[in-house]
Each structure stands twice: as C-alpha cells, then as structure tokens.
C-alpha positions in Angstrom: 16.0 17.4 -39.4 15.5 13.6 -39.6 11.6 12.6 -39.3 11.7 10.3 -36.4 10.6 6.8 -36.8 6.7 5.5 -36.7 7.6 2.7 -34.1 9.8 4.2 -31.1 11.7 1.6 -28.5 12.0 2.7 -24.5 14.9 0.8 -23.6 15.8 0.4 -20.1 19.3 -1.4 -20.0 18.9 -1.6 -16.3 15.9 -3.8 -16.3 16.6 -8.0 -15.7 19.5 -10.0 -15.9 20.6 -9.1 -19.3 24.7 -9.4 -19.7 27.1 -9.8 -22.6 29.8 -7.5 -24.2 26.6 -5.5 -25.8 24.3 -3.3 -24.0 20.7 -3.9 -24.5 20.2 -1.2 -27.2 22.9 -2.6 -29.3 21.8 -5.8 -29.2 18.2 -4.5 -29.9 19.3 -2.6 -33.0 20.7 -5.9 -34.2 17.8 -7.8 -33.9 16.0 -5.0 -35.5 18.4 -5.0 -38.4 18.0 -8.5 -39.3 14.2 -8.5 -38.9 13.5 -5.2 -41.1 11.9 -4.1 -38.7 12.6 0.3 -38.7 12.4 2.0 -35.0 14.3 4.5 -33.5 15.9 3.3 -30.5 15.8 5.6 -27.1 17.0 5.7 -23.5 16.3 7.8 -20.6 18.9 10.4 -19.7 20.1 10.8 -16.5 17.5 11.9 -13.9 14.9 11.3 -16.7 11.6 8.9 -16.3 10.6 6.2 -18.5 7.4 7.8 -18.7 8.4 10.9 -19.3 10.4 9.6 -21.8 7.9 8.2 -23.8 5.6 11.0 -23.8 8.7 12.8 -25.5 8.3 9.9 -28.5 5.5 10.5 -28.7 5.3 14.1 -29.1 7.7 13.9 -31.5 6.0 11.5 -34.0 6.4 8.4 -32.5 3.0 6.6 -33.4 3.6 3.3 -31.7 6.1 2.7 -28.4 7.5 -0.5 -27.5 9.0 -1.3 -24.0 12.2 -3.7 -23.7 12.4 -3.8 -20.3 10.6 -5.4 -17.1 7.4 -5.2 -16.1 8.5 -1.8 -14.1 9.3 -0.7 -17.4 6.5 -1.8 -19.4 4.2 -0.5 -16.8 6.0 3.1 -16.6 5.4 3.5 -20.9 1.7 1.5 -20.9 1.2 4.7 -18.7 1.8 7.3 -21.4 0.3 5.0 -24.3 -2.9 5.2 -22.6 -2.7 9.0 -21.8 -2.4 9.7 -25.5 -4.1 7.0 -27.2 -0.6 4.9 -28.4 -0.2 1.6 -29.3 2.4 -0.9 -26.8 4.5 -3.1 -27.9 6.1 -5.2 -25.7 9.6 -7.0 -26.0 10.4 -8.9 -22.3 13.8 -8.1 -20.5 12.5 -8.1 -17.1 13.5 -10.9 -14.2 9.8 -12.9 -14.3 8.0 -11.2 -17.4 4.5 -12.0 -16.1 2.6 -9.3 -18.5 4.6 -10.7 -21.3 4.2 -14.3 -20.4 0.3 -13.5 -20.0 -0.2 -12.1 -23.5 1.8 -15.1 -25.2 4.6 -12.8 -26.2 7.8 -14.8 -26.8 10.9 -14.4 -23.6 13.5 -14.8 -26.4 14.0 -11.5 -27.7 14.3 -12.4 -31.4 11.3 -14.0 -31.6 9.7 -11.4 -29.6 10.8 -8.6 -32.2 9.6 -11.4 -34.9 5.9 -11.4 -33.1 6.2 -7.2 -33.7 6.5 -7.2 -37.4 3.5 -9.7 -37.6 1.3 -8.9 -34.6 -2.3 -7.9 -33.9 -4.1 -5.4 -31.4 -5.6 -6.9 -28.3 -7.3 -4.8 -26.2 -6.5 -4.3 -22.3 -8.2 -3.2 -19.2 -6.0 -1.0 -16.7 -5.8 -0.4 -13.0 -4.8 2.2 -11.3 -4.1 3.4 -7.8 -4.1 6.9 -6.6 -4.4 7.5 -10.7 -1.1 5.9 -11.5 -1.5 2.5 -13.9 -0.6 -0.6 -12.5 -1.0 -3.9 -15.3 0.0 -7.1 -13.1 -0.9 -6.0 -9.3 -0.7 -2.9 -6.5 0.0 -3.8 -2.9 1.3 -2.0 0.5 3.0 -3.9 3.2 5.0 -7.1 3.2 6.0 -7.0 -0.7 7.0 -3.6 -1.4 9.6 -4.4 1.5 10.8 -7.6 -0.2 10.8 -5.2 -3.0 13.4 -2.6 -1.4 15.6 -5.4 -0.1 15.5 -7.0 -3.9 17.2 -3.9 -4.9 19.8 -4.1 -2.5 20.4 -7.7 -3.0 20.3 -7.2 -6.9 23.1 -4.3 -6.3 25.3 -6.4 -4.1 25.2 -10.1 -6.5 23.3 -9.2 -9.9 20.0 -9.6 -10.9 19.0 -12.8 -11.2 15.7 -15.0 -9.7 17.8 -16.6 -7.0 18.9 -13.1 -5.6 14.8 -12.0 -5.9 14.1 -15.5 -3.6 16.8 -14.8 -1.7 15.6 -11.0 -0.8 12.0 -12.4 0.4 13.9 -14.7 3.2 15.7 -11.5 4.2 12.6 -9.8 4.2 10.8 -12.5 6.3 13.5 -12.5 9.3 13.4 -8.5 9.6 9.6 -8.2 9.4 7.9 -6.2 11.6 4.4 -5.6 12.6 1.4 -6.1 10.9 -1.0 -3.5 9.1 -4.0 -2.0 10.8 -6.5 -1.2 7.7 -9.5 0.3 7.0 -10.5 -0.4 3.4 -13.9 0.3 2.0 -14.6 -2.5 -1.0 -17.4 -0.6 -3.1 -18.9 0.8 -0.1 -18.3 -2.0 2.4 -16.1 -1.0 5.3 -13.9 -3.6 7.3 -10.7 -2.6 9.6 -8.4 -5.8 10.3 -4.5 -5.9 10.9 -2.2 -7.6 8.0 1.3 -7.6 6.8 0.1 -7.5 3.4 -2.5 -6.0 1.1 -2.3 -7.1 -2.4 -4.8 -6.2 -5.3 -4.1 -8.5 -9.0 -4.7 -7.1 -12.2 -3.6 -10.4 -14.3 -4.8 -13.8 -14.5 -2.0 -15.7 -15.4 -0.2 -14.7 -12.4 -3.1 -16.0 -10.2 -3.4 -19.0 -12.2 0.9 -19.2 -11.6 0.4 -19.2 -8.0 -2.9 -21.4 -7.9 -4.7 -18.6 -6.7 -8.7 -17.6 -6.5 -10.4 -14.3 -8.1 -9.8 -15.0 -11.5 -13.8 -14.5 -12.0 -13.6 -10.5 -10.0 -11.6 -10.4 -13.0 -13.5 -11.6 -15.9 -16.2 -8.9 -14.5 -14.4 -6.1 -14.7 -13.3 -5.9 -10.7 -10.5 -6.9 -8.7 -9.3 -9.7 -6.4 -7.8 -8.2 -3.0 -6.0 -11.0 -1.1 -4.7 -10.0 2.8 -2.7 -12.1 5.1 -3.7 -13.0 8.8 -1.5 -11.0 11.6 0.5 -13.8 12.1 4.1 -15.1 13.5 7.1 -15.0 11.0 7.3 -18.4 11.3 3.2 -18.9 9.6 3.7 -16.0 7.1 6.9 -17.6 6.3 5.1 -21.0 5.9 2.6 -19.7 3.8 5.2 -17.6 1.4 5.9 -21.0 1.1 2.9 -22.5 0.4 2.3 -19.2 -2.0 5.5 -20.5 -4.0 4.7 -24.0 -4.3 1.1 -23.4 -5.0 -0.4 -24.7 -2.2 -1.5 -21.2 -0.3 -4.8 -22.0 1.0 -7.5 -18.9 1.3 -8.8 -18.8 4.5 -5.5 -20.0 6.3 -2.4 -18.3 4.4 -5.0 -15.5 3.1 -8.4 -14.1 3.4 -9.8 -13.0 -0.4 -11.8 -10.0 -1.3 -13.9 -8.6 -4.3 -14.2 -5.2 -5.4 -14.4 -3.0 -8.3 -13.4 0.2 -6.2 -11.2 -0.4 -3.0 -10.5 2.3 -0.5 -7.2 1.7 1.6 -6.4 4.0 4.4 -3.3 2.9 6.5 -3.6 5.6 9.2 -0.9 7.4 8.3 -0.3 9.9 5.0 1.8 8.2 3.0 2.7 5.0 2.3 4.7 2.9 0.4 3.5 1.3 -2.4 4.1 -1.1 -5.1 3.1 -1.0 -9.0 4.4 -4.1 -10.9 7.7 -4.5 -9.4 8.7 -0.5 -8.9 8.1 1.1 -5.6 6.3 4.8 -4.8 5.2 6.6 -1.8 1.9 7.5 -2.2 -0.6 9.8 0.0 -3.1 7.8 1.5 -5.7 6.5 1.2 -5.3 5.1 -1.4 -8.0 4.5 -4.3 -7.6 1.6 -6.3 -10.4 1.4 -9.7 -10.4 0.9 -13.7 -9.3 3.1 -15.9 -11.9 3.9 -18.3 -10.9 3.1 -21.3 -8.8 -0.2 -22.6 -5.3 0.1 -23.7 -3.9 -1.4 -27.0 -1.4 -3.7 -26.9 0.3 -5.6 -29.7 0.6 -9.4 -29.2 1.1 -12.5 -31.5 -1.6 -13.2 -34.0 -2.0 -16.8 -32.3 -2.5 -15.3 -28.9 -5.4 -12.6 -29.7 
C-alpha cells in the first residue's frame, strides 16, 4: 500500500466559476506537475463533507492540507486543520476570494501553487459560532437569504459575480420583516429589531467595503454591524451605499464591539451563515475566539 503524500489537496470542483474542458483536479494536477510540487489530490464522495474529508487526510498521513476551493471550502478544511493541529494551504477558486485576497495569496492558480512550494507560516486567529469556525464573518438575517437565492440563481445561469449581484436585488424585493434580537456583547444586553446581524472576522473585507471595527479586531474582539428596521426601499439604498463604499454607521448601520456576543432570535433554530455556506443552528447563538491560532501558509512577502 502506497504511503500517501505529506501535502494533501481538498478539491471542491463545485466551488467558483471555474470552466474549461478540464475539471478542476485535472487542471490542479497539471499545475502541480509542472511546479514539482508532490500532493495527492482528493475529492469528496457523494454525500461526503469537506470537512470530513479532510480529517480522513489527515488520519491517513496527510501532514499539510490545502483547500482549492471558495471561501465555503477553505473555511469547511481550516476547520479540521485547527482540530488536529495541520497546516493550510490555500489555493483560491472561489467567486470573491476575500481570505485569499487578505493573506496576499495570488487569484491565478499557478502562481498560487508557485507561492506553496516557497511559502512561510503565518499565524491566524479563528472565530467561531455555536463552536463551528468561521475565517471572514457569521451573520443571521438578510445575507444568509441573499445567500439561498445565490444558489438558485448560480443553478439556473452559472456562477459568476453578476449572478451573486443579481441574487441580492432578488433578495431585496422579497424581504420580509425585520429581526427582533436580544444579544448580550460581553455581558451587555440590548434587544432591537434588524434585518441583519453581521459579525467580521477579516480586515481586508472591512477595509473593501470602507467599513469601521478594524481596531475590535486588532484586540482580539469582533465588530458586529446591524441594520435599522427600515423600508426596502432604505435597506436597498444602503446595500447600495455598502457596495460603493459609502455606507455610513449610524444611518445604513449601527456598529458594535465585543469579544463574546450572545444572539438569541426567539425562536430555536436559525439560519445562519459561515463565509458564504449556510447552516441552521440552535439558538442562541455564541459567537467567541478559538483559543488557539491556526497556521496558514502564505507568500514569504506577505508574512
């Protein structure tokens, strides 16, 4: 029996717009080819998890796992790294890449299986709600929706940005009522109604939407940003504003700071979403670090 590889690949051929006579994993193992770069190449079976998947790698040898894939995916094997101690790797296949983007990892794929052979470790802190990881942001409300009706979209025309715009229009005309929230933000209690609740784990996608709370980051807690209970017309002007970069807190959204953050939505479950996947979750939900960092290979320029 064949030892397996040192460096293992989770490849998700569903994940972004990726098309061509080649499936993902083919064109992966080319790239890998001409690079010299060894792994063992691996894809979910049917009715099989990502994250189940890569505990499998790793219980049979696999030292270091890297996710081609989406954020969803990335997200769903950054879970089992940090459960056993692993090592990421990252090569980008999603729709908008933020995590990748963030760490300075290229979006071409090439270069991104270059920046593997010749990266460094950084270090990462991890959220997690109801204990499940989350690396860009967790929210109920208004975006998992858009999320559900991105799926639909992306099954009827493709996956592309323009159908992931397009499903937060949709979204917009169907909305329904607001949110009626308790959350307790490390041991402060306020109840308001809002369509969305939305808690970022990653800087560079605040600083892509000109958005506050960088600093609850840099201290180890989180920004929480909610929406006023508003018409569809205002939350659709301030998606707006949110896309151009021209939200403003204290009209389009109200910010909070917190290291824990309780959220109980008066009912016991709830849809939620984790960097671009949705879950139901029991409520409340509790939204903290994880204790430890996770490792995470990146370009030598960008540690």
């Amino acid at each position: 029996m064949t030892r397996p590889a040192a460096v293992c690949l989770i490849v998700n051929d569903r994940a972004g717009d990726h098309s061509g006579p080649a499936s993902r994993s083919e064109m992966l193992r080319d790239l890998l080819d001409r690079t010299g770069l060894e792994a063992e190449i691996r894809s979910p079976r049917p009715g099989q998890s990502l994250t189940a998947l890569a505990h499998e790698a790793l219980d049979q040898g696999c030292g270091t796992l890297v996710a081609a894939g989406g954020d969803g995916t990335i997200c769903a094997v950054a879970e089992a790294c940090h459960d056993r101690d692993a090592t990421l790797g990252v090569i980008p296949q999603g729709t908008f890449n933020y995590f990748a983007r963030g760490l300075g990892i290229p979006l071409d794929p090439e270069a991104a299986v270059a920046a593997l052979a010749g990266g460094t470790t950084a270090e990462l802190r991890l959220g997690e709600v109801n204990g499940a990881v989350f690396l860009n942001n967790a929210s109920l409300g208004l975006y998992p929706a858009i999320l559900e009706r991105r799926e639909t979209t992306y099954r009827r025309w493709g996956r592309s940005r323009a159908a992931a715009y397009w499903s937060v229009a949709q979204t917009l005309v169907g909305m329904r009522r607001a949110m009626r929230l308790r959350i307790d933000l490390d041991g402060q209690t306020l109840t308001l109604r809002t369509p969305l609740a939305f808690v970022a784990n990653s800087a560079y996608q605040l600083r892509q939407f000109n958005l506050g709370g960088i600093d609850a980051l840099e201290t180890g807690a989180f920004p929480l940003f909610t929406a006023p209970a508003a018409s569809r017309a205002e939350i659709a002007r301030a998606t707006l504003g949110l896309a151009l970069r021209a939200a403003q807190e204290g009209q389009d959204f109200e910010l909070h700071r917190a290291s824990r953050i309780v959220i109980d939505p008066g009912r016991p479950r709830v849809l939620v979403a984790r960097d671009g996947e949705r879950q139901m979750m029991q409520a409340p939900l509790t939204i903290r670090r994880r204790d430890r960092p996770l490792r995470v290979l990146v370009p030598g320029a960008a540690a």
